[in-house]
Steps between C-alpha positions, in 0.01 A plus 500: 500500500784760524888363559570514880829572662608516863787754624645608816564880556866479711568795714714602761582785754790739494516752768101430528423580137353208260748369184309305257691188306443543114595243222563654164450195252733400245511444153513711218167669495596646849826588433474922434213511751522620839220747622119308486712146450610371845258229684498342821629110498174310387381193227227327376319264762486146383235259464370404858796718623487709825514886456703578772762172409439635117627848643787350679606279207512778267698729741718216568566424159550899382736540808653201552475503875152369701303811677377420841318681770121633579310541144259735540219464197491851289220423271423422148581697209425530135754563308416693160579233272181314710728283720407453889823551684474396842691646780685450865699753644813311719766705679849368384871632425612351168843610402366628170865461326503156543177340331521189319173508247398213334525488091288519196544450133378676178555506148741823454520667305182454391454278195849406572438095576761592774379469844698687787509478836377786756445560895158513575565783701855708472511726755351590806506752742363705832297805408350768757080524462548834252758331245319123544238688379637625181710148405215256549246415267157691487305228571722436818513838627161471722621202722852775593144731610290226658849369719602885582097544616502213699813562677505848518451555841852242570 
C-alpha cells in the first residue's frame, strides 16, 4: 500500500483574486531549489489517524500556528514518487514571515557521523495561481487546477 499524506491548500483573497500559501521545505537537499520545489503544508497520516486532523497537524506543525475555518475536500492525488497525498482547501491569512516549522535531523554532511538540525519547512509564502503554478511541485500542481475549476465562477 502506497505512503499516505494529508495537506491543506491555504488561500486567500486580495482585491478578489486567489493567493495560494506555499511551504518550501528545508534542509540541504532543498536548499538551491526554487521552481518545481514548493508544496502545500501536508504529512504522513498516522496509524488510525484522521485525514483531515492528519492535515491539520502537519500544517500546524510546518507553520506553527493552528488553521481553522470551512475545509472543503479537494481530492486525492498521486504523487510521482507513488504517494497518495490527500487534500482540503481552507481559506486563511497566515502571515507567511512569521512561521515557526517544526525540526528534523540528518546526518550532514553525509558520511559525516554529524547530525544537524533543519526546519522542516523554511520559508513560506503567498503566490498568485500563474507563479503557484511554477513553485509547487508537479505532482501538486493539479489540486491549484481542480480548486481554480471549482471556484471559478467566485
Amino acid at each position: 500500500m502506497p505512503q499516505r499524506s494529508a495537506g491543506l491548500l491555504i488561500y486567500r483573497r486580495i482585491a478578489g483574486d486567489f493567493e495560494f500559501l506555499l511551504v518550501h521545505p528545508g534542509g540541504p537537499f532543498w536548499a538551491r531549489k526554487d521552481e518545481g520545489a514548493w508544496s502545500i503544508p501536508k504529512g504522513l497520516i498516522g496509524d488510525e489517524e484522521d485525514e483531515l486532523e492528519a492535515a491539520k497537524r502537519e500544517a500546524e506543525e510546518e507553520l506553527g500556528v493552528a488553521i481553522a475555518g470551512d475545509f472543503e475536500p479537494l481530492g486525492s492525488y498521486k504523487q510521482p514518487g507513488g504517494k497518495i497525498v490527500i487534500a482540503w482547501s481552507v481559506e486563511a491569512d497566515v502571515d507567511a514571515n512569521a512561521i515557526k516549522s517544526n525540526m528534523f535531523t540528518m546526518e550532514w554532511p553525509p558520511k559525516s557521523g554529524s547530525m544537524k538540525a533543519f526546519p522542516e519547512v523554511d520559508r513560506a509564502g503567498w503566490f498568485s495561481p500563474p507563479k503557484a503554478g511554477l513553485k509547487i511541485l508537479k505532482g501538486q500542481r493539479p489540486m491549484l487546477d481542480h480548486f481554480l475549476e471549482r471556484r471559478g465562477s467566485d
